[in-house]
PyMOL Python script that loads the backbone (N, CA, C, O; Angstrom):
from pymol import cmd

cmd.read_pdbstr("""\
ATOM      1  N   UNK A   1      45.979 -87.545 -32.336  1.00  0.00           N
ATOM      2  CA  UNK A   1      46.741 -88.565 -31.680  1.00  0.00           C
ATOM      3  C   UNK A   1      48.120 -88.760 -32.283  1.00  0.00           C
ATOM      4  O   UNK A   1      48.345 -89.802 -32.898  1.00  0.00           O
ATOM      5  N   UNK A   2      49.045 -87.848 -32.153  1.00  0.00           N
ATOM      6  CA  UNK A   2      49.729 -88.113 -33.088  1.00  0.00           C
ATOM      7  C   UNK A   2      51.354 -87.176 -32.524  1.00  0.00           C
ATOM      8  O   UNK A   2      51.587 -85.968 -32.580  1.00  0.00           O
ATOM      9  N   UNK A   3      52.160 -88.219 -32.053  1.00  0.00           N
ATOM     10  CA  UNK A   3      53.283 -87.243 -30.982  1.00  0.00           C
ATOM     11  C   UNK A   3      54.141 -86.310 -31.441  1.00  0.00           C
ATOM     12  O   UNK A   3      54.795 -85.786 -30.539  1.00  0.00           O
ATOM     13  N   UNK A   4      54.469 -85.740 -33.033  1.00  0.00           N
ATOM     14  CA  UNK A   4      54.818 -84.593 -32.879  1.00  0.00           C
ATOM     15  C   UNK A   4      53.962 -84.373 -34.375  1.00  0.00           C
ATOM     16  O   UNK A   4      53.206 -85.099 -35.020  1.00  0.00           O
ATOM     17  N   UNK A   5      54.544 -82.863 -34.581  1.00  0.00           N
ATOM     18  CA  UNK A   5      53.771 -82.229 -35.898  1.00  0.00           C
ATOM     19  C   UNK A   5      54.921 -81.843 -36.588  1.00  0.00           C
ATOM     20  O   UNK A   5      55.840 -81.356 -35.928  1.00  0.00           O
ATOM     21  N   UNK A   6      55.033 -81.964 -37.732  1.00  0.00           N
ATOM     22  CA  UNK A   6      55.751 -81.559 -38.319  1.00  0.00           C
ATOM     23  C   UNK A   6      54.921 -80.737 -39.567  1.00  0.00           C
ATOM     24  O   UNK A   6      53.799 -81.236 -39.660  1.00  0.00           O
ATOM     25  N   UNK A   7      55.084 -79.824 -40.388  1.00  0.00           N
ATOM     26  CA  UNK A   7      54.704 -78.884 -41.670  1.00  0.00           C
ATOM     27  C   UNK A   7      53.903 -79.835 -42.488  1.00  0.00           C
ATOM     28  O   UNK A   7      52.926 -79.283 -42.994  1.00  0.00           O
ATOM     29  N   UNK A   8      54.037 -81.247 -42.804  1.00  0.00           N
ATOM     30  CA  UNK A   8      53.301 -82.277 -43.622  1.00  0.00           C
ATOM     31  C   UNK A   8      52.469 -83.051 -42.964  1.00  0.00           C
ATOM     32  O   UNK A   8      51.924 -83.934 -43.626  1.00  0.00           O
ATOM     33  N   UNK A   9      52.167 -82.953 -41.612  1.00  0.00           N
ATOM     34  CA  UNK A   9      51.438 -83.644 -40.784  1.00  0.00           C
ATOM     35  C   UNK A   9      49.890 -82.681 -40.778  1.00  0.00           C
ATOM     36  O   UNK A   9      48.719 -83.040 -40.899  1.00  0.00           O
ATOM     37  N   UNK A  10      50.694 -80.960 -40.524  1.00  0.00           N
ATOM     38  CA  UNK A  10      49.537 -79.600 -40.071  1.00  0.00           C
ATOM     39  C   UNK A  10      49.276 -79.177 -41.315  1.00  0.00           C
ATOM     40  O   UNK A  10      48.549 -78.184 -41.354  1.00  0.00           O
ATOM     41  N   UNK A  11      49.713 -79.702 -42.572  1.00  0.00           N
ATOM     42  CA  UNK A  11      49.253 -79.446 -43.847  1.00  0.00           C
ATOM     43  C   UNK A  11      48.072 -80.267 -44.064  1.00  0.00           C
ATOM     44  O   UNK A  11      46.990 -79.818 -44.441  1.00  0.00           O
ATOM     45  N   UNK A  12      48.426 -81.998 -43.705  1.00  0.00           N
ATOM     46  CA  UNK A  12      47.164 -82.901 -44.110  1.00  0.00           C
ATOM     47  C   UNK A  12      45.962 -82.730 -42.911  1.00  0.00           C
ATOM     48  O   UNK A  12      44.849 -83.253 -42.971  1.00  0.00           O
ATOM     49  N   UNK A  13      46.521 -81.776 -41.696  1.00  0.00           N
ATOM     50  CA  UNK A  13      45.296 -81.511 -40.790  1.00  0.00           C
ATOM     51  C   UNK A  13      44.278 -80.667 -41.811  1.00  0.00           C
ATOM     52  O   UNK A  13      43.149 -80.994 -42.179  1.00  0.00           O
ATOM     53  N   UNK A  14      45.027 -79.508 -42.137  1.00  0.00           N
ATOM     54  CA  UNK A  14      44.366 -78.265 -42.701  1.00  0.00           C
ATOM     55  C   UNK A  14      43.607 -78.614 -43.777  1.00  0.00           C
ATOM     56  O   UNK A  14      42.642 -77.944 -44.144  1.00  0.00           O
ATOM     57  N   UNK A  15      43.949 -79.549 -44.273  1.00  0.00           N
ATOM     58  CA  UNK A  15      43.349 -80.481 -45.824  1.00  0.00           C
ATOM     59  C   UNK A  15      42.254 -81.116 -45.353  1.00  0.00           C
ATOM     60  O   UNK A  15      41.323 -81.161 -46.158  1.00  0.00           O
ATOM     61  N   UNK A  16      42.059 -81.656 -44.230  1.00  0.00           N
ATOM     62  CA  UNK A  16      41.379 -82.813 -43.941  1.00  0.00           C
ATOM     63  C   UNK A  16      40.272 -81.599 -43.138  1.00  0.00           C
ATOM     64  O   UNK A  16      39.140 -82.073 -43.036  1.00  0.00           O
ATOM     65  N   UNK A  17      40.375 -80.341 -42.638  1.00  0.00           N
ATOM     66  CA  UNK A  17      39.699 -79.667 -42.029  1.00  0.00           C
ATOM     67  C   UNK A  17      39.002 -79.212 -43.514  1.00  0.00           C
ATOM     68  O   UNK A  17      37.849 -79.569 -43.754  1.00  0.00           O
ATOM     69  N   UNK A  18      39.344 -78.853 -43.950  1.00  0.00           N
ATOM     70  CA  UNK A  18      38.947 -77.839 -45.829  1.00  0.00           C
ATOM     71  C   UNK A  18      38.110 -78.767 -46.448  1.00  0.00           C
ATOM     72  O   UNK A  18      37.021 -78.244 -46.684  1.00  0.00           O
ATOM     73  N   UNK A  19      38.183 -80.106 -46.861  1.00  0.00           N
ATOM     74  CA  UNK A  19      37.150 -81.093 -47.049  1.00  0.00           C
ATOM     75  C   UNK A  19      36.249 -81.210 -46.307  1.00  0.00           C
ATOM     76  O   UNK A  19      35.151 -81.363 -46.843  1.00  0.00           O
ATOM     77  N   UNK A  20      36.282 -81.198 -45.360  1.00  0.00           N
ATOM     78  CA  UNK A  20      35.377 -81.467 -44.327  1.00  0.00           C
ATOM     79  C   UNK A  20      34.270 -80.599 -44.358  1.00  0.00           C
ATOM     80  O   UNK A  20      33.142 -81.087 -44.412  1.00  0.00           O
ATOM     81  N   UNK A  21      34.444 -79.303 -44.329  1.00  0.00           N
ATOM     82  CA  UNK A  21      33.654 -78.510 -44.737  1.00  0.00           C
ATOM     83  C   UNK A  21      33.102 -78.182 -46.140  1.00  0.00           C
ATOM     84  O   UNK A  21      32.003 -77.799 -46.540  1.00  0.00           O
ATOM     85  N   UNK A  22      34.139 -78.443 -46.667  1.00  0.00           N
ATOM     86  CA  UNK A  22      33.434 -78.590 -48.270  1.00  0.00           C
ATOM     87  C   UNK A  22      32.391 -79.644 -48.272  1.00  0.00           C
ATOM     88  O   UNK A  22      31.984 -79.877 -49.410  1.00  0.00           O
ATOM     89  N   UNK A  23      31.993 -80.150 -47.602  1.00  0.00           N
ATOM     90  CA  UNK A  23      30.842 -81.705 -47.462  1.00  0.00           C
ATOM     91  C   UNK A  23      30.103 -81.044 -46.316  1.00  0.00           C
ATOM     92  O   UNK A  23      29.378 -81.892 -45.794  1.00  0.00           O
ATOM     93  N   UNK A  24      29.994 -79.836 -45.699  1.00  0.00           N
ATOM     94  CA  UNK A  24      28.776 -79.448 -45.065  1.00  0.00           C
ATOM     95  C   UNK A  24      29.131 -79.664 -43.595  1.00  0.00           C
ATOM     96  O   UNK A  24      28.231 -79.222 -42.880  1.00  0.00           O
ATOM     97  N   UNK A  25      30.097 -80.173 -42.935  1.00  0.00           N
ATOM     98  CA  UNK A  25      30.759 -80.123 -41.542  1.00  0.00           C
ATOM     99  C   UNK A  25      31.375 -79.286 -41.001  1.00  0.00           C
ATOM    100  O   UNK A  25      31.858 -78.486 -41.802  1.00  0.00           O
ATOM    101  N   UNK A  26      31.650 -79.037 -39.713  1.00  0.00           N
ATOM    102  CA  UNK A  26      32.172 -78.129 -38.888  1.00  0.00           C
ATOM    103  C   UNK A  26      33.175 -78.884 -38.188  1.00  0.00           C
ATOM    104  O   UNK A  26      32.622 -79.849 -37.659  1.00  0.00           O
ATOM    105  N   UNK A  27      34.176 -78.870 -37.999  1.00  0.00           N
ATOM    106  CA  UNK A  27      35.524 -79.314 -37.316  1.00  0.00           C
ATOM    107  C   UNK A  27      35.993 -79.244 -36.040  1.00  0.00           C
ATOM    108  O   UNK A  27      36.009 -78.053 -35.729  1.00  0.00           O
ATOM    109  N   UNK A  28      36.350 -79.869 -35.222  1.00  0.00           N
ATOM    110  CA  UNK A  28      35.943 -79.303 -33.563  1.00  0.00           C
ATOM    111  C   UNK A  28      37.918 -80.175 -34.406  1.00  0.00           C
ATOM    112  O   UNK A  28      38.182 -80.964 -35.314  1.00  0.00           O
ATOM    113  N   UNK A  29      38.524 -79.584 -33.648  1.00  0.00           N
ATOM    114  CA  UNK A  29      40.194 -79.992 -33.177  1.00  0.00           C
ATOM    115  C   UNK A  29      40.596 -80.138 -31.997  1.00  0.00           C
ATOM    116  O   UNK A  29      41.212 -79.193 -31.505  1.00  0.00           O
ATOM    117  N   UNK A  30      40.362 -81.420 -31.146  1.00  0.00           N
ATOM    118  CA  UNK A  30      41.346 -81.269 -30.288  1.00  0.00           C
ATOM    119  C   UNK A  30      42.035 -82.027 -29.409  1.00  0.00           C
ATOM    120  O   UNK A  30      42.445 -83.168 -29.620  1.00  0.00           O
ATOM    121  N   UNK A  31      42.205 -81.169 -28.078  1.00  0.00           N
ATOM    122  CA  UNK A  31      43.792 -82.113 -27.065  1.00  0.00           C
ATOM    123  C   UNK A  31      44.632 -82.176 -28.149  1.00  0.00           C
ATOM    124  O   UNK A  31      44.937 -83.218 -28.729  1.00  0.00           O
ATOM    125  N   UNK A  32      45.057 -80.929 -28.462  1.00  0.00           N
ATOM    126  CA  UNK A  32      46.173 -80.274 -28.635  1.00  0.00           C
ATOM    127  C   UNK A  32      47.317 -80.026 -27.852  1.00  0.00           C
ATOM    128  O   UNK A  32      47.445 -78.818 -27.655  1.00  0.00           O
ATOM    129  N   UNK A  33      48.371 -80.847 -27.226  1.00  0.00           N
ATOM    130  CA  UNK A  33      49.311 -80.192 -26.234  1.00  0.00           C
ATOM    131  C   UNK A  33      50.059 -79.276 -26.697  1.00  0.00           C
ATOM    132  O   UNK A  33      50.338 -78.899 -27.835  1.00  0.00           O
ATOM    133  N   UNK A  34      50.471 -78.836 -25.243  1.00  0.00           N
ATOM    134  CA  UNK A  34      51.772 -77.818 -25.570  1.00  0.00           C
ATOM    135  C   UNK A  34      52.123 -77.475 -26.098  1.00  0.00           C
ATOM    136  O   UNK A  34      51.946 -76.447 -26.752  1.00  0.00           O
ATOM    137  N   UNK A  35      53.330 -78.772 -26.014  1.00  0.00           N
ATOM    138  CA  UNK A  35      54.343 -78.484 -26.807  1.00  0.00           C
ATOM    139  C   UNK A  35      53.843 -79.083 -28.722  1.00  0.00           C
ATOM    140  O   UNK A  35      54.817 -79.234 -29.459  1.00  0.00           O
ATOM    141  N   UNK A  36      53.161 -79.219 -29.027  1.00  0.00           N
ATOM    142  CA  UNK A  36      52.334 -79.394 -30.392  1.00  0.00           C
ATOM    143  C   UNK A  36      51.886 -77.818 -31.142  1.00  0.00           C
ATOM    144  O   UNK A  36      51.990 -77.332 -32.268  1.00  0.00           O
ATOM    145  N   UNK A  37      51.281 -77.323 -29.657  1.00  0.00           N
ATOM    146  CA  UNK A  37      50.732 -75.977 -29.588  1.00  0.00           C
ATOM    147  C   UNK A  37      52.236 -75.003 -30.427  1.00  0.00           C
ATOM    148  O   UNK A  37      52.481 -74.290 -31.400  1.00  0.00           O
ATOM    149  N   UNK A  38      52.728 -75.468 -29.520  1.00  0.00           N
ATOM    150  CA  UNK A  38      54.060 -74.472 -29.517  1.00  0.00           C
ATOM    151  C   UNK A  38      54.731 -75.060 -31.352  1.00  0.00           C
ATOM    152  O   UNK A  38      55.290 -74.309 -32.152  1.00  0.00           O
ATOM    153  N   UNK A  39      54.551 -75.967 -31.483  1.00  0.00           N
ATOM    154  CA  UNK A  39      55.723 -76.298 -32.881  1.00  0.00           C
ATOM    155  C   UNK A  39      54.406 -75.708 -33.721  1.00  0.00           C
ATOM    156  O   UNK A  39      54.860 -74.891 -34.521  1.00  0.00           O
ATOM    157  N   UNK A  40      53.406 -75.769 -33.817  1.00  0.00           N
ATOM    158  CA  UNK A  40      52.355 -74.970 -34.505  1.00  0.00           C
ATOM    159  C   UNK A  40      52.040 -73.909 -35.312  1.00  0.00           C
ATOM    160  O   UNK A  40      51.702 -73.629 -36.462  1.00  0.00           O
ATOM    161  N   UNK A  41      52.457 -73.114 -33.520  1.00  0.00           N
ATOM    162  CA  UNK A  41      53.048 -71.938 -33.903  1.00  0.00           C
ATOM    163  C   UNK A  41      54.622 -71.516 -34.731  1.00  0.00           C
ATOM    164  O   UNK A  41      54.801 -70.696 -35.633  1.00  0.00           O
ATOM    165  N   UNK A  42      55.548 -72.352 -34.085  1.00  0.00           N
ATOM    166  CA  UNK A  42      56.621 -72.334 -34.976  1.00  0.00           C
ATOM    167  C   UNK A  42      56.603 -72.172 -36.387  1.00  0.00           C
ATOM    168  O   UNK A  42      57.279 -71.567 -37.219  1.00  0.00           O
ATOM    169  N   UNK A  43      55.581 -72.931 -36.381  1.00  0.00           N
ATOM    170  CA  UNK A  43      55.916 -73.488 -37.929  1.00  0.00           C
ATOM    171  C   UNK A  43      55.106 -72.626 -38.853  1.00  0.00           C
ATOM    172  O   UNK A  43      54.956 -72.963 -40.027  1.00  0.00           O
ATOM    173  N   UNK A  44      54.449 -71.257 -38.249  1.00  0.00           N
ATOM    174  CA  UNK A  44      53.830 -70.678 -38.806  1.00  0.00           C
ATOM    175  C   UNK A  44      52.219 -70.650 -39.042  1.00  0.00           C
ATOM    176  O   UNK A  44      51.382 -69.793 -39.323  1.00  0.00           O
ATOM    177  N   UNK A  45      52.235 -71.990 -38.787  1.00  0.00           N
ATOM    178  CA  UNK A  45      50.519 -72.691 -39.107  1.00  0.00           C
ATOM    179  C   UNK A  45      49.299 -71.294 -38.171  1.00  0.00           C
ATOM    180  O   UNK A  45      49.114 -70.751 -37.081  1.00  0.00           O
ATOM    181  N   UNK A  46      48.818 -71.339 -39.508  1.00  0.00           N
ATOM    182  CA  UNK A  46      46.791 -70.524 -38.929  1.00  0.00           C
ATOM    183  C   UNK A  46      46.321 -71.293 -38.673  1.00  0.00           C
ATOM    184  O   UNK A  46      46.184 -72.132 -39.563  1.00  0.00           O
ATOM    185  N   UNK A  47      45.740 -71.599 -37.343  1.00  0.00           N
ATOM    186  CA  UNK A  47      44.640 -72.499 -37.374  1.00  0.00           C
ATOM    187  C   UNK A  47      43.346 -71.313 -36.903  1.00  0.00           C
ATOM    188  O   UNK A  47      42.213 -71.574 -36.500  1.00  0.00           O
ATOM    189  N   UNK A  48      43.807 -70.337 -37.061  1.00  0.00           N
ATOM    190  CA  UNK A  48      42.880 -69.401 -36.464  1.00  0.00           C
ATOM    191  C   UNK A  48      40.856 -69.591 -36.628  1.00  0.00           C
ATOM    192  O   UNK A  48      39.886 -68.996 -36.159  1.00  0.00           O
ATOM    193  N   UNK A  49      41.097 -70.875 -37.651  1.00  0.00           N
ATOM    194  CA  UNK A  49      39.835 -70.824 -38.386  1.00  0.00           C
ATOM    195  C   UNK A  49      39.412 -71.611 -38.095  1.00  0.00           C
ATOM    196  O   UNK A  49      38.221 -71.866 -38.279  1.00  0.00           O
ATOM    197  N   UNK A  50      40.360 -72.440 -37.421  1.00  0.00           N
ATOM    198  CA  UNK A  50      39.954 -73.975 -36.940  1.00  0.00           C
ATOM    199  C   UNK A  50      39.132 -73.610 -36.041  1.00  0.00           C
ATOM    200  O   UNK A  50      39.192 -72.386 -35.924  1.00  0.00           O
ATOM    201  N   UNK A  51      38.235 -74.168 -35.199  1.00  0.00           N
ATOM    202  CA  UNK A  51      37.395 -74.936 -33.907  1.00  0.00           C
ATOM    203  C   UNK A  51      38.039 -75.754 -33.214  1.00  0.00           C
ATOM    204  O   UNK A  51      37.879 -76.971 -33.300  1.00  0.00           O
ATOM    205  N   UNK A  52      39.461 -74.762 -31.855  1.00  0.00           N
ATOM    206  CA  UNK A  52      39.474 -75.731 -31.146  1.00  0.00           C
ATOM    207  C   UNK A  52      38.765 -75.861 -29.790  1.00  0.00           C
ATOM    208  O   UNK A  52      37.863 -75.107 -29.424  1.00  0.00           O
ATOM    209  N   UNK A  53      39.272 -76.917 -29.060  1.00  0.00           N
ATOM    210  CA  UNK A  53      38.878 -77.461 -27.698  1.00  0.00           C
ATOM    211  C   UNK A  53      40.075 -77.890 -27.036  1.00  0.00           C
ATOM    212  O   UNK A  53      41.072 -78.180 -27.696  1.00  0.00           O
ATOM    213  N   UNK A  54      40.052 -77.976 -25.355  1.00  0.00           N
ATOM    214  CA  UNK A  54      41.409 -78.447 -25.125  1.00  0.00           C
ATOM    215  C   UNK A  54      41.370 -79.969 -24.813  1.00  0.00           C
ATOM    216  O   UNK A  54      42.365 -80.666 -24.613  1.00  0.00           O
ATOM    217  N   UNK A  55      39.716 -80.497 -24.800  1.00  0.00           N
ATOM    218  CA  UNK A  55      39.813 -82.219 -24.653  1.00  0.00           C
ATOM    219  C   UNK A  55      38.868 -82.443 -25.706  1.00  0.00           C
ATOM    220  O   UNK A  55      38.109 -81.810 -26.440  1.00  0.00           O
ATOM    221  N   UNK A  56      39.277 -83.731 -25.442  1.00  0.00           N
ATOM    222  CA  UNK A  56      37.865 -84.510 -26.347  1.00  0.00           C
ATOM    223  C   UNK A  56      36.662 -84.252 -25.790  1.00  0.00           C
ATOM    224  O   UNK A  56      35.710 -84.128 -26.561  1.00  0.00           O
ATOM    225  N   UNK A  57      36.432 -84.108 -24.269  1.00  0.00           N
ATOM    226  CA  UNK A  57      35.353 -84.543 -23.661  1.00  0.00           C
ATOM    227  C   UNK A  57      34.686 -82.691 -23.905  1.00  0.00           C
ATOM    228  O   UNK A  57      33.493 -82.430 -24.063  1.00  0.00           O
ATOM    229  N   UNK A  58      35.641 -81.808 -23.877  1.00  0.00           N
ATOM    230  CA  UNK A  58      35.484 -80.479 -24.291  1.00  0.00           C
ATOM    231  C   UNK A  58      34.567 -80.445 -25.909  1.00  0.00           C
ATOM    232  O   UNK A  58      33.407 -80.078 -26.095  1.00  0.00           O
ATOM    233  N   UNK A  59      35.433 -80.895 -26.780  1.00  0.00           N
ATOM    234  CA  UNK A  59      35.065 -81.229 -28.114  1.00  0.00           C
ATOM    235  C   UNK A  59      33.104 -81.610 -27.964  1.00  0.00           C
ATOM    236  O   UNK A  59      32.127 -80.877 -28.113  1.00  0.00           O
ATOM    237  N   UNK A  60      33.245 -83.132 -27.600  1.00  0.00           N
ATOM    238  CA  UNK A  60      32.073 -83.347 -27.386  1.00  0.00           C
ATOM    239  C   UNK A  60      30.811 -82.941 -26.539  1.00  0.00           C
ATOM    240  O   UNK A  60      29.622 -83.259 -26.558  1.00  0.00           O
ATOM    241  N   UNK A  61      31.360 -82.353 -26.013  1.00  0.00           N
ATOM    242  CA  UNK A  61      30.331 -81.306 -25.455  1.00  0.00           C
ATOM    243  C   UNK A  61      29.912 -79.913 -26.131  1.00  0.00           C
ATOM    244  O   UNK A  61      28.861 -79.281 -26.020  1.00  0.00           O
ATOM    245  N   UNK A  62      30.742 -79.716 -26.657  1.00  0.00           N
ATOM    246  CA  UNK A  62      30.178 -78.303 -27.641  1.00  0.00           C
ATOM    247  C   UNK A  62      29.592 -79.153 -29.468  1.00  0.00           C
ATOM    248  O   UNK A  62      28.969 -78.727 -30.441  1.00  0.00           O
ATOM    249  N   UNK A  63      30.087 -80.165 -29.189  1.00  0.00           N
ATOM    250  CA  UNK A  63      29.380 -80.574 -30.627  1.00  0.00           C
ATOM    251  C   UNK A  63      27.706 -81.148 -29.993  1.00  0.00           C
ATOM    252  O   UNK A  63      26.746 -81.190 -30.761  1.00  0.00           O
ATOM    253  N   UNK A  64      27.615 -81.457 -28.860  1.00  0.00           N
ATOM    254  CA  UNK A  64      26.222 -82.051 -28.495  1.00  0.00           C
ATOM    255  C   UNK A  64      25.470 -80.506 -28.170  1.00  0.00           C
ATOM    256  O   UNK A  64      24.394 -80.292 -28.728  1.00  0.00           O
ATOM    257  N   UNK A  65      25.901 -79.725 -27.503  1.00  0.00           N
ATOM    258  CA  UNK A  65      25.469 -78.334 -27.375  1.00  0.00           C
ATOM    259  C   UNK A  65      25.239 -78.257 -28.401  1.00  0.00           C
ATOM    260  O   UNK A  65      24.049 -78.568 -28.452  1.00  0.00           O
ATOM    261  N   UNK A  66      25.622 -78.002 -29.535  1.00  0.00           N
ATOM    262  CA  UNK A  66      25.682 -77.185 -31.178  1.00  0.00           C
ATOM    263  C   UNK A  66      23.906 -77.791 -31.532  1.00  0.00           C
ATOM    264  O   UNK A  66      22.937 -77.070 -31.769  1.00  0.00           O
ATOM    265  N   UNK A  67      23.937 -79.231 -31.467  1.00  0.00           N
ATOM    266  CA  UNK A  67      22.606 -79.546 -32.022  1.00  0.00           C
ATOM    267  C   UNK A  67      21.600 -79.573 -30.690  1.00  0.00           C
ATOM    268  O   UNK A  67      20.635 -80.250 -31.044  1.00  0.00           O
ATOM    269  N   UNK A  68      21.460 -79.262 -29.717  1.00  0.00           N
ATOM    270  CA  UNK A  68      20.877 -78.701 -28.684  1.00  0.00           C
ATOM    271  C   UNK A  68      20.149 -79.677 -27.887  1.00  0.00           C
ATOM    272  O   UNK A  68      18.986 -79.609 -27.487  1.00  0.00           O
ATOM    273  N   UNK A  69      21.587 -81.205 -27.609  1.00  0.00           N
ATOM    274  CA  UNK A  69      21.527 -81.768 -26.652  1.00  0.00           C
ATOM    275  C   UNK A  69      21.871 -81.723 -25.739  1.00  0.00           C
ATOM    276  O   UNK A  69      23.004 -81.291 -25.523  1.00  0.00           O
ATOM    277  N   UNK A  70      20.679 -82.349 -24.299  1.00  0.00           N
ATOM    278  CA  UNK A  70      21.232 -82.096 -23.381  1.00  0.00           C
ATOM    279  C   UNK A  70      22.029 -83.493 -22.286  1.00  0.00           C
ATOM    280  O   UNK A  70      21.297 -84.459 -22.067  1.00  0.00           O
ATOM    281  N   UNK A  71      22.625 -83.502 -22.031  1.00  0.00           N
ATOM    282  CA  UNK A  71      22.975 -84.870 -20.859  1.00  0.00           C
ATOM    283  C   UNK A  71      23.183 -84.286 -19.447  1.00  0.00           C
ATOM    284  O   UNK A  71      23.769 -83.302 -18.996  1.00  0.00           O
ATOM    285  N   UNK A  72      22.288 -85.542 -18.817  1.00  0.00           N
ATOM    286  CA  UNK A  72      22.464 -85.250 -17.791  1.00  0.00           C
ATOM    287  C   UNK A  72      22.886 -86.978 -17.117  1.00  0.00           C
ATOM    288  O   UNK A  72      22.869 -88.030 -17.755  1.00  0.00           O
ATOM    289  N   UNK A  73      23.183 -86.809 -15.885  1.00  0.00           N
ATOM    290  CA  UNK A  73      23.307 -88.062 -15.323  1.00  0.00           C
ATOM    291  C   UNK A  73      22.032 -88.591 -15.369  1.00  0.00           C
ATOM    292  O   UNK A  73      21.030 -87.876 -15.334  1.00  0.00           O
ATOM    293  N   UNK A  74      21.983 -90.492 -15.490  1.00  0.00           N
ATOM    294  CA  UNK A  74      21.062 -91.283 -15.520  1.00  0.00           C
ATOM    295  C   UNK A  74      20.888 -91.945 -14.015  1.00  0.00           C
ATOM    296  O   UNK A  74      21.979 -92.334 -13.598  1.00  0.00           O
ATOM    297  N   UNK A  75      20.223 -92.084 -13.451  1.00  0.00           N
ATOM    298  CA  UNK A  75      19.505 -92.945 -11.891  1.00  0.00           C
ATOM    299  C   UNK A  75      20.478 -94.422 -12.379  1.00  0.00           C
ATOM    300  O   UNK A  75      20.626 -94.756 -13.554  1.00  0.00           O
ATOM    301  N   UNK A  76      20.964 -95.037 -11.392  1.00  0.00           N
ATOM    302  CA  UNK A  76      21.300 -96.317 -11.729  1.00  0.00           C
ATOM    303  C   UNK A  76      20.245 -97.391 -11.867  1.00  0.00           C
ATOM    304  O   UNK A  76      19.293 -97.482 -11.092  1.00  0.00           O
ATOM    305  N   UNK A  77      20.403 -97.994 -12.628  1.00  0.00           N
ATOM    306  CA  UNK A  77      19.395 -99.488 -12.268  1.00  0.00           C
ATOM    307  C   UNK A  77      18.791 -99.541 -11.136  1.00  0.00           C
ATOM    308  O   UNK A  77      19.454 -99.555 -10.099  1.00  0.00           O
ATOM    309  N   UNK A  78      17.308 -99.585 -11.114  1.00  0.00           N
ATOM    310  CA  UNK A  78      16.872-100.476 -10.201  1.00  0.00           C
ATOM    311  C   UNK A  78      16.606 -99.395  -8.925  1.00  0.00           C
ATOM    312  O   UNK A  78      16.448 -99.764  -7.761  1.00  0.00           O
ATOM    313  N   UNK A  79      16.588 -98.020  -9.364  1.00  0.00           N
ATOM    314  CA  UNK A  79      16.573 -96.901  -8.680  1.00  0.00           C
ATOM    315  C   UNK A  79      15.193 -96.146  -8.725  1.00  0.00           C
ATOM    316  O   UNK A  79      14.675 -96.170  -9.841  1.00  0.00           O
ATOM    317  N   UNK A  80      14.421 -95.419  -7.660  1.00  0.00           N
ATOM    318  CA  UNK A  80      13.323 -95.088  -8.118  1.00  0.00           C
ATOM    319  C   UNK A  80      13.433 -93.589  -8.548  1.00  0.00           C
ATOM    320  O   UNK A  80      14.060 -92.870  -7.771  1.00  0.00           O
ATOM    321  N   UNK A  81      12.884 -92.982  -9.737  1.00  0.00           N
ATOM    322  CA  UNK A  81      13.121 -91.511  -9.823  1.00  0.00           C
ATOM    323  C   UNK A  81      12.437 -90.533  -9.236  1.00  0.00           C
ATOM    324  O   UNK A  81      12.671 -89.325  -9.278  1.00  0.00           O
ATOM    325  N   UNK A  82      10.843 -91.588  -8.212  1.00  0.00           N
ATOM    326  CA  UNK A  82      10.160 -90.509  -7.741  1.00  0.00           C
ATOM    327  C   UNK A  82      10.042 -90.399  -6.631  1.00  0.00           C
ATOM    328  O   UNK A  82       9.430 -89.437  -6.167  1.00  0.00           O
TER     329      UNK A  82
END
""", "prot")
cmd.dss("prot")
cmd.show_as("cartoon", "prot")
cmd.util.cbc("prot")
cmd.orient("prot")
């Protein structure tokens, strides 16, 4: 969430990704735009290692996949399922 990147911003990402895993986690990154995408690359940054996604709702769906949940839509209130 965060409107541009600058070299000290994609440094404390990369830091905050490297801990993260040092404590036994996996890192999903994302809604990443563009132009973020693009200064990224500018700036040289690997994220090659990272785990991204292009939404959140992307994100959270491969992190509920990962532990091998499933969602589906719920019947509304007051609805019969049979």
């Amino acid at each position: 969430g965060v409107p541009t990147v600058d070299s000290l911003v994609a440094q404390h990402l990369m830091k905050t990704v490297a801990a993260a895993r040092l404590m036994g986690a996996e890192c999903v990154v994302s809604g990443i735009r563009p132009a973020i995408a693009q200064t990224i690359v500018h700036l040289g940054i690997d994220l090659g290692t990272v785990l991204t996604r292009s939404s959140l709702a992307d994100a959270l769906a491969y992190a509920l996949q990962q532990q091998g949940i499933v969602v589906a839509a719920r019947a509304p209130v007051g609805t019969s399922l049979s």
